[in-house]
C-alpha positions as CSV (number, residue, x, y, z in Angstrom):
1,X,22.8,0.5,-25.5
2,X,23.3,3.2,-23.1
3,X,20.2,5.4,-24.0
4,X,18.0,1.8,-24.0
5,X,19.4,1.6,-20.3
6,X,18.9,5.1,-19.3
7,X,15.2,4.7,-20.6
8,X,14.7,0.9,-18.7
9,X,15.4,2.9,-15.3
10,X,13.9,6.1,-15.7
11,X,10.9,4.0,-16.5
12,X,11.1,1.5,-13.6
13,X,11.6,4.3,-11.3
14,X,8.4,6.4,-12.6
15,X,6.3,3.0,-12.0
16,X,7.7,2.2,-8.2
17,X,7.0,5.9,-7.2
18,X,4.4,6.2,-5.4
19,X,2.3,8.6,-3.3
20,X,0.5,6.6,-0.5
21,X,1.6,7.6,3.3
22,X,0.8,5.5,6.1
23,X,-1.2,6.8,9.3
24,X,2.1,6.2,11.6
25,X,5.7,5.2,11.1
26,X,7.1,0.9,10.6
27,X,3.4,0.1,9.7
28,X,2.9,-3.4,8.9
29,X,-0.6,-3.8,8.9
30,X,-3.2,-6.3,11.1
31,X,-1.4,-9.6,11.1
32,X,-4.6,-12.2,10.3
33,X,-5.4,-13.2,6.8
34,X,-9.1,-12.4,7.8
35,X,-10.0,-9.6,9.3
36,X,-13.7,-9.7,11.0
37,X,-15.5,-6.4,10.2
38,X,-18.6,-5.7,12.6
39,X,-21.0,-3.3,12.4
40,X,-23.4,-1.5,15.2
41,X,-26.3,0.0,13.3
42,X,-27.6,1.8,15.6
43,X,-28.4,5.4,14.9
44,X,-27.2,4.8,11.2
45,X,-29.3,5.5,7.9
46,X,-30.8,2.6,6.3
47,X,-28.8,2.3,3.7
48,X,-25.7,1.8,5.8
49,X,-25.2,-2.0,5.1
50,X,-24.9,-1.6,1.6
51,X,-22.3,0.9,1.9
52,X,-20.1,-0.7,4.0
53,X,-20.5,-3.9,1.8
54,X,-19.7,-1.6,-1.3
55,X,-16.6,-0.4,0.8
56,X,-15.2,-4.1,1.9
57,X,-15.8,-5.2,-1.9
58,X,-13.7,-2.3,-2.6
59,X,-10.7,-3.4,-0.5
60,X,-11.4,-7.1,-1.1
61,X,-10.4,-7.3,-5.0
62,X,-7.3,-5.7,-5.0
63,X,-4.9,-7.7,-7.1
64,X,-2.1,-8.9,-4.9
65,X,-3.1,-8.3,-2.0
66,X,-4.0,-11.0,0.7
67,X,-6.1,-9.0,2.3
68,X,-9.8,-10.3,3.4
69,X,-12.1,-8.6,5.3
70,X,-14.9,-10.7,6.3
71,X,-18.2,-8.8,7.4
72,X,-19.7,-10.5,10.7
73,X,-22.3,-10.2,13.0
74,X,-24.0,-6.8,13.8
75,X,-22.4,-5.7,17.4
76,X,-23.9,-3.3,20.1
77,X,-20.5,-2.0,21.2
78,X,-21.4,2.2,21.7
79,X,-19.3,4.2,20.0
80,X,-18.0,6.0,23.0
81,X,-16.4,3.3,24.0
82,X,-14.8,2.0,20.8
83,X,-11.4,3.8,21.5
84,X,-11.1,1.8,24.7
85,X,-12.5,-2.0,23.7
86,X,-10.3,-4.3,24.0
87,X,-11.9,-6.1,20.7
88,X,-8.1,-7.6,18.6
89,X,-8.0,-8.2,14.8
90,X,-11.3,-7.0,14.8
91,X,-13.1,-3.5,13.0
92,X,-16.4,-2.0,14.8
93,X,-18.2,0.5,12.7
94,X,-20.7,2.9,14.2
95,X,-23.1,5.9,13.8
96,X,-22.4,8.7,16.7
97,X,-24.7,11.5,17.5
98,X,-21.8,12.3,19.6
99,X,-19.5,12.7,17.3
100,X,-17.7,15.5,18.5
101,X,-16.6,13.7,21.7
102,X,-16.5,10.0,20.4
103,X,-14.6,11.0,18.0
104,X,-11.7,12.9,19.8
105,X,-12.8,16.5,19.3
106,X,-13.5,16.1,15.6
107,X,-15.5,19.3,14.0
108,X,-18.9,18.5,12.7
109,X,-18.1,19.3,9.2
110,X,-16.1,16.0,9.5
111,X,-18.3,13.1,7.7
112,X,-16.5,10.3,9.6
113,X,-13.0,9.3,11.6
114,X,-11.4,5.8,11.2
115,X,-8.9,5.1,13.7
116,X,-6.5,1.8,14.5
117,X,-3.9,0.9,17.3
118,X,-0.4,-0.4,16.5
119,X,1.4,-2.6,19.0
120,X,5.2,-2.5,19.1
121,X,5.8,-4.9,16.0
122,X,4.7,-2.6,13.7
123,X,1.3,-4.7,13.4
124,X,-2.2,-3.3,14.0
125,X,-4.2,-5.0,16.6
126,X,-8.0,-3.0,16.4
127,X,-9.9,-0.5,14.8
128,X,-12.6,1.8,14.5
129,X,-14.7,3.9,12.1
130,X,-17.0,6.3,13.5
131,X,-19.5,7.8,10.9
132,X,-20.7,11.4,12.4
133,X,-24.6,11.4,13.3
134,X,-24.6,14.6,15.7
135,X,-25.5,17.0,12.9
136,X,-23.8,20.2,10.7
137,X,-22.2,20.0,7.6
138,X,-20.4,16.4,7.8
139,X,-23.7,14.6,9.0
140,X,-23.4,11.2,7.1
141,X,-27.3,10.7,6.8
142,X,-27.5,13.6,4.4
143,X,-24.6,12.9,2.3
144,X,-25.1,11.6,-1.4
145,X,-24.7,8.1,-1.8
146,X,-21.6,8.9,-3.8
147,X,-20.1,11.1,-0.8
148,X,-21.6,8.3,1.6
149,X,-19.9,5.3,-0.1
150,X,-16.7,7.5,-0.5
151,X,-16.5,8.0,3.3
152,X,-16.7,4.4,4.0
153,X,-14.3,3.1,1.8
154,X,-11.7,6.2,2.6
155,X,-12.0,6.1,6.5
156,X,-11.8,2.2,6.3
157,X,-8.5,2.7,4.1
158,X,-7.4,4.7,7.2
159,X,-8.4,2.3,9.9
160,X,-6.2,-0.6,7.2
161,X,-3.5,1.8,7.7
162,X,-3.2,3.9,5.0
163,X,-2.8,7.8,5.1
164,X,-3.4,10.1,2.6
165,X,-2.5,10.1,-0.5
166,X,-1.2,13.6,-2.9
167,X,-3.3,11.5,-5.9
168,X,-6.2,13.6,-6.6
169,X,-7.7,10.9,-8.5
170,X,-7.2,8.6,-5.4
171,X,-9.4,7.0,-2.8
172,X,-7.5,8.1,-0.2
173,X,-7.0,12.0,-1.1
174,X,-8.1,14.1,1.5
175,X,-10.5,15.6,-0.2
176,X,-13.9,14.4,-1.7
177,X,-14.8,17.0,-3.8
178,X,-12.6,15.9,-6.1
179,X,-13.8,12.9,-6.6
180,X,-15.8,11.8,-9.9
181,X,-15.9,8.1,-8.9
182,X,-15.3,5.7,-5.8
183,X,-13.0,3.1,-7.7
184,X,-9.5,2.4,-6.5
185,X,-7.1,4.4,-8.2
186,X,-3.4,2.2,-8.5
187,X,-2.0,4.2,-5.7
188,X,-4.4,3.0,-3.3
189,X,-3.9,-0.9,-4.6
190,X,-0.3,0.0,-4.3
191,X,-0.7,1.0,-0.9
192,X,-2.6,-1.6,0.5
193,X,-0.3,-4.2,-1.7
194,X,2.5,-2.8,0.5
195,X,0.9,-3.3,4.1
196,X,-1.0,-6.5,3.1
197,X,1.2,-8.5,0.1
198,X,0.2,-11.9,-1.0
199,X,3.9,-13.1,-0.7
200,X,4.0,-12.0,3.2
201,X,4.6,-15.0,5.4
202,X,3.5,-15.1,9.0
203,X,5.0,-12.5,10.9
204,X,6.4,-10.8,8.6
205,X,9.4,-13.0,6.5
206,X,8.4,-11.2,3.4
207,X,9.2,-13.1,0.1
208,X,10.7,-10.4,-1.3
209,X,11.9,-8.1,1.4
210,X,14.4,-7.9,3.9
211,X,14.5,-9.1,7.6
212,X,15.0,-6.1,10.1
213,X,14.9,-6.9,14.0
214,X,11.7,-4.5,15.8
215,X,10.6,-3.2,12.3
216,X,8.8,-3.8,9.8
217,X,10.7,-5.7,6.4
218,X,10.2,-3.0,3.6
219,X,10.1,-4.4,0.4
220,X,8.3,-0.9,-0.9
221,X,9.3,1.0,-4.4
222,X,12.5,2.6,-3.1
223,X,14.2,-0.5,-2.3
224,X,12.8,-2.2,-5.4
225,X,14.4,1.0,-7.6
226,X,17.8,0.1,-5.7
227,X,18.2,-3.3,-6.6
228,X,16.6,-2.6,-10.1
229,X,19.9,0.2,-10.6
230,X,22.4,-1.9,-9.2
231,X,21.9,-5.1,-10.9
232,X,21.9,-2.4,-14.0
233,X,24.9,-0.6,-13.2
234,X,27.5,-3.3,-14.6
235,X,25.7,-3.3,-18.2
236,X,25.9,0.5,-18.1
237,X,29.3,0.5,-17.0
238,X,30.4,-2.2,-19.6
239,X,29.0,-0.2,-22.6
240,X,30.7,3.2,-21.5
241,X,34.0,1.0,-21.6
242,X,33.0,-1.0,-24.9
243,X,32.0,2.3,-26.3
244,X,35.6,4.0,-25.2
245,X,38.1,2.0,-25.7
246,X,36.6,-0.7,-28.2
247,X,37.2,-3.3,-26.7
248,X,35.2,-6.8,-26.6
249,X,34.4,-9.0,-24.4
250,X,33.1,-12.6,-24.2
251,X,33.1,-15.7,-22.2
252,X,35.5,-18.4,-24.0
253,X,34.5,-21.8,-22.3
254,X,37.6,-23.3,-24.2
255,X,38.2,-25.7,-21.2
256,X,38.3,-25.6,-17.3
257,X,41.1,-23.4,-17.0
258,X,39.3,-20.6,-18.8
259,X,36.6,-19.3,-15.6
260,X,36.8,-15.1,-15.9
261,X,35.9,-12.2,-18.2
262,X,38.5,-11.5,-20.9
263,X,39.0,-8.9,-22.7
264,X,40.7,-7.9,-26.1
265,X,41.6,-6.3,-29.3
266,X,40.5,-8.0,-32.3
267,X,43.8,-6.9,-34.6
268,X,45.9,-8.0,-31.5
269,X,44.6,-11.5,-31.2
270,X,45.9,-13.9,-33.2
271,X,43.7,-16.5,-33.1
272,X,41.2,-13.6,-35.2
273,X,39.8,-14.9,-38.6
274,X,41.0,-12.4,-41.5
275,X,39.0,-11.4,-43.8
């Protein structure tokens, strides 16, 4: 009994670690169901459409997860100034051949930034992803389509909120050399289950978390491991005793008087069949 409870939570606690981070402390994610993606293709490769549909696709089918991003209209919104918009619930994507400055001093071996704003709930309110166009070694354009549709899908995992991740085999590890495919790896889904959860009501009474006044309700793997222990921790206790002292124990239901745990010794009980 005790070894099959040892393994039960040494196994649920192996599943509900995990190694996602968030880009910035009480993170709770953008707030709408639907979040309107718009692109401004200007100064972008050709292929840039398909990439950024590969990338919502990606984000869009992760089981449980009520996330949605919808891909709208093509914008004209210069990158320089995507830091500063005052666009809400909404992600511009651009192509900068300024990287370097629109992007906040970012080094031109950096393929591309994404970047959000958090308001004081916890939620996000906007975002950007800025794909560099300026030149050197992170120049989008002449990336692989691999590395391309990587970098779409990872800096728009950043602009959702997430940070990186210590999973190598992960969409969000920092690095893409690593990489042998784009798919999600269950870190990432776990991740963007724990911003964007299917069971989240509208700001934020979480079906399964807990209510916490100027923060966000955390209903992540640690808690989860808590609650998993504790409802544990009375079987485990109760076979250490059983095991100890030999005694049983059972609910009699003989009438209305009888409504708490007993305990006792068979050969002291005389109401014990012999046999």
């Amino acid at each position: 009994m005790m070894k099959c409870l040892l393994t039960l939570i040494i196994l649920f606690v192996s599943l509900t670690s995990s190694a996602f981070t968030l880009t910035q402390n009480n993170l709770r994610g953008f707030r709408d169901k639907k979040l309107r993606v718009s692109l401004n293709p200007a100064n972008c490769i050709t292929s840039i459409e398909s990439e950024l549909d590969f990338a919502i696709e990606l984000w869009n089918n992760v089981p449980g997860s009520r996330l949605e991003l919808i891909k709208e209209s093509q914008n004209s919104v210069a990158t320089s100034s995507y830091s500063s918009f005052g666009f809400v619930q909404t992600i511009l994507i651009g192509c900068s051949t300024n990287f370097s400055s629109d992007a906040g001093g970012a080094g031109l071996t950096t393929i591309g930034v994404g970047s959000s704003t958090m308001q004081g709930t916890g939620r996000l309110v906007k975002g950007f992803l800025i794909l560099n166009e300026e030149g050197g070694a992170g120049q989008y354009s002449t990336q692989s389509q691999a590395v391309r549709r990587f970098t779409m899908a990872h800096e728009l995992g950043h602009v959702l909120g997430l940070g990186h991740s210590s999973v190598s085999e992960g969409l969000m590890y920092p690095s893409v050399s690593s990489k042998a495919d784009t798919n999600l790896h269950q870190d990432d889904m776990d991740g963007i289950i724990y911003l964007y959860p299917l069971d989240e009501m509208d700001e934020g009474l979480y079906g399964c978390g807990r209510i916490e006044s100027g923060g966000p309700l955390l209903p992540g793997p640690k808690n989860l491991t808590l609650l998993f222990v504790f409802l544990l921790l009375p079987l485990f206790l109760w076979a250490r005793l059983k095991k100890s002292t030999g005694l049983s124990f059972s609910f009699p239901f003989r009438g209305a008087e009888h409504d708490s745990f007993w305990a006792r010794r068979p050969e002291n009980n005389p109401l014990a069949e012999s046999h």
